[in-house]
C-alpha positions in Angstrom: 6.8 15.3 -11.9 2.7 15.1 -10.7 1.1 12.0 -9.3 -2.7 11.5 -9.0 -5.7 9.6 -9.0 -9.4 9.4 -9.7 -9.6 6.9 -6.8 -8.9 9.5 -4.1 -8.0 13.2 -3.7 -4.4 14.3 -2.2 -4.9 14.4 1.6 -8.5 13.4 1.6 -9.8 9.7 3.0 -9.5 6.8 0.6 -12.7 5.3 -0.4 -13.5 1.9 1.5 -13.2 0.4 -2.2 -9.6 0.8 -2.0 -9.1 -0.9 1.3 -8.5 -4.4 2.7 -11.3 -4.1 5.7 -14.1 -1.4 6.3 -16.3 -0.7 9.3 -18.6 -3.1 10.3 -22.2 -2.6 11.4 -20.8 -3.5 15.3 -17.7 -0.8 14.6 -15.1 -3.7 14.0 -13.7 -4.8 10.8 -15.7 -6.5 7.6 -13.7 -7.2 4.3 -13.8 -4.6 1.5 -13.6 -4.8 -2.1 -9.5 -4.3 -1.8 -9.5 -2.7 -5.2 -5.8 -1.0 -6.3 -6.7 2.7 -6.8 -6.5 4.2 -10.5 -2.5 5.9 -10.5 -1.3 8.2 -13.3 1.7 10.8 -13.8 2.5 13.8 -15.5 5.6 15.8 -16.5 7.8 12.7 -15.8 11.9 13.9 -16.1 13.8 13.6 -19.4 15.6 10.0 -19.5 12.5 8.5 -17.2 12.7 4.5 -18.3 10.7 3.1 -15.5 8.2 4.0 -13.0 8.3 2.1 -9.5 5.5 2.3 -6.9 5.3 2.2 -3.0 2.3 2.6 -0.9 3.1 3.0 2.6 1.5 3.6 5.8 3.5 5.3 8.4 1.3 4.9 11.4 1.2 1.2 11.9 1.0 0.2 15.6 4.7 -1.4 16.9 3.0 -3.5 19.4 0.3 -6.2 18.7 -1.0 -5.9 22.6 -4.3 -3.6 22.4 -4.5 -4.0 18.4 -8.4 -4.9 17.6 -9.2 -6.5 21.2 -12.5 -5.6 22.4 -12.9 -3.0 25.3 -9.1 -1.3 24.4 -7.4 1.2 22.5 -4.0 1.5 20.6 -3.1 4.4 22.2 -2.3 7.8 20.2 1.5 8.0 22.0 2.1 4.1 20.8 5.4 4.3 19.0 4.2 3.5 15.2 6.2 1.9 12.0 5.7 1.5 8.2 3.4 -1.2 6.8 3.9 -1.7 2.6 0.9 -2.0 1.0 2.0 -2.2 -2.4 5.3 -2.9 -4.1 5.5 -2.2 -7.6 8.4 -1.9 -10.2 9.1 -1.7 -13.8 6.6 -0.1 -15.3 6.5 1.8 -18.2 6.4 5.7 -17.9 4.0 5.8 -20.6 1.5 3.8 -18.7 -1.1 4.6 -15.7 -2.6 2.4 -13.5 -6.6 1.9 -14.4 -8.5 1.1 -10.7 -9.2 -2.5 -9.9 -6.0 -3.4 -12.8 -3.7 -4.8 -10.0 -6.1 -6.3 -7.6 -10.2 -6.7 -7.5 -11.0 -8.5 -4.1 -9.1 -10.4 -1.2 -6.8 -13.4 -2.3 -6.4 -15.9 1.1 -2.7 -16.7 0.9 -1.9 -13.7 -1.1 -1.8 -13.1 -5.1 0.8 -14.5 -7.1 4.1 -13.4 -8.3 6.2 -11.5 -8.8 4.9 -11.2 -12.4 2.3 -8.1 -12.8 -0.2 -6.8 -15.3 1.4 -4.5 -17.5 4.7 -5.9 -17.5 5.1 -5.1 -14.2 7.0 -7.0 -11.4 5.3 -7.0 -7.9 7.1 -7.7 -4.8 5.7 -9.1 -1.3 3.6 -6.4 1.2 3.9 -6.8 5.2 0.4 -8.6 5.1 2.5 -11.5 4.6 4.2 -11.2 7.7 1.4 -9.8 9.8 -0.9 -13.3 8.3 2.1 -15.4 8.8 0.7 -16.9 11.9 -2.7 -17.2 10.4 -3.2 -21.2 9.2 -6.2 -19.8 7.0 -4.4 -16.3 5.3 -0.8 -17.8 5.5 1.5 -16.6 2.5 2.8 -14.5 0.1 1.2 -11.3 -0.4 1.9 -10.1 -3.9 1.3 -6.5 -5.2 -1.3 -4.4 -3.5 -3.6 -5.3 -0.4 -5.3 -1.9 0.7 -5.6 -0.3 4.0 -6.9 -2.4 7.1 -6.1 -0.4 10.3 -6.9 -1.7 14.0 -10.7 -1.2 14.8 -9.6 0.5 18.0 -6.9 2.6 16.7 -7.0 6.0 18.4 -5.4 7.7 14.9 -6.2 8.0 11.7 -3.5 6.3 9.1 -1.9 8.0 6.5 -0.8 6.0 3.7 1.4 7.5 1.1 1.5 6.5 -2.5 4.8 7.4 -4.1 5.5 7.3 -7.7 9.6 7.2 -8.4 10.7 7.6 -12.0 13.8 5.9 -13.0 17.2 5.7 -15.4 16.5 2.1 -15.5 14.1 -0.3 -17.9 14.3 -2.8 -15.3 15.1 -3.3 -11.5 17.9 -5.5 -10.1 15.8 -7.3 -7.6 15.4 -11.4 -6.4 12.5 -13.3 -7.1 10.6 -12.4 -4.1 11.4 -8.7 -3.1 10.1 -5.9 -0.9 9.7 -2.2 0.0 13.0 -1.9 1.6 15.3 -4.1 -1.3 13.6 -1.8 -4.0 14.7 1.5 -2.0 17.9 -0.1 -2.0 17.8 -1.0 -5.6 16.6 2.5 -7.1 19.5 4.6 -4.9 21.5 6.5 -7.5 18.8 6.0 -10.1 16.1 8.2 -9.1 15.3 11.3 -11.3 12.2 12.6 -9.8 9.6 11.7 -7.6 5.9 12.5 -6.5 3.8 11.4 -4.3 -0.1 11.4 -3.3 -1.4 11.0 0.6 -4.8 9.0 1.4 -6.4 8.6 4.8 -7.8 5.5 6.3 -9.8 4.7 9.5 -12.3 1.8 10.8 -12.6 3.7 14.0 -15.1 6.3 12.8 -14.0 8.4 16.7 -10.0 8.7 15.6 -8.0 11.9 15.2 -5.4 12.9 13.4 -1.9 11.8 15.0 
């Protein structure tokens, strides 16, 4: 099973396009187009029914303390943790993903769902618990919201797009479902997998972790 993308090479940075915020002028953070990169698979296994679709980043700081405050740093040595970027389940195998299909622009509150283009069901990203204190950005973040990381982050993030074909047409999942509940959900139905790497900064002086 192959993965890939005209959006963005495997292992090379992700165009600010495909990304929630982008370097300002002043070296902080400016809102991007937050276009969903194109996605498209080859050589899927025999019985594949369904393709599901996580995009994580691995390098997410584990304390807010020095994240994007002026005159600090997230340190290199922070401990880090995954951040969803986009949940996506039940889609066809003999479909791809055309860029800008699942989301063209920033959505205050977060898109709705879980209902997708394509037939597709979309569940909530971790921008709806990192806004959740946020009167203004509040709420359910549906489908895919693209990289954003800390102005001052000392690392580059790494943001992996997996592709996970399945035995199943359809997921058993709630309403309102993430990253973790569909690794649950696909255990014991997984026939292959592939997956694609990207890398983000808005620090334009970070280094590989």
């Amino acid at each position: 099973m192959k993965l890939r993308s005209n959006s963005f090479n495997d292992g090379e940075f992700i165009p600010s396009e495909y990304a929630f915020g982008k370097t300002s002028a002043e070296g902080k953070i400016e809102l991007a187009d937050n276009r969903s990169p194109h996605l498209a698979w080859d050589d899927l296994p025999e019985g594949t029914k369904s393709i599901a679709i996580l995009c994580i980043d691995g390098h997410a700081p584990t304390k807010p303390d020095d994240v994007n405050q002026e005159g600090r740093m997230v340190p290199a040595d922070l401990p880090r943790a995954d951040f969803s970027h986009w949940v996506l389940v039940d889609v066809a195998p003999h479909a791809s993903i055309e860029a800008g299909a699942f989301s063209d622009g920033i959505t205050a509150k977060g898109k709705d769902g879980p209902d997708g283009p394509i037939g597709t069901r979309q569940g909530i990203n971790d921008y709806t618990s990192w806004f959740a204190g946020d009167p203004e950005m509040a709420g359910d973040y549906y489908g895919y919201d693209g990289p954003c990381p800390p102005f001052n982050d000392s690392i580059v993030h790494h943001y992996g797009f997996t592709a996970y074909a399945l035995d199943v047409e359809r997921l058993d999942l709630d309403a309102k479902f993430t990253a973790s509940d569909v690794l649950a959900a696909i255990e014991g139905h997984v026939l292959g997998q592939a997956s694609l790497l990207g890398k983000y900064k808005i620090n334009q002086s970070a280094i590989e972790p």
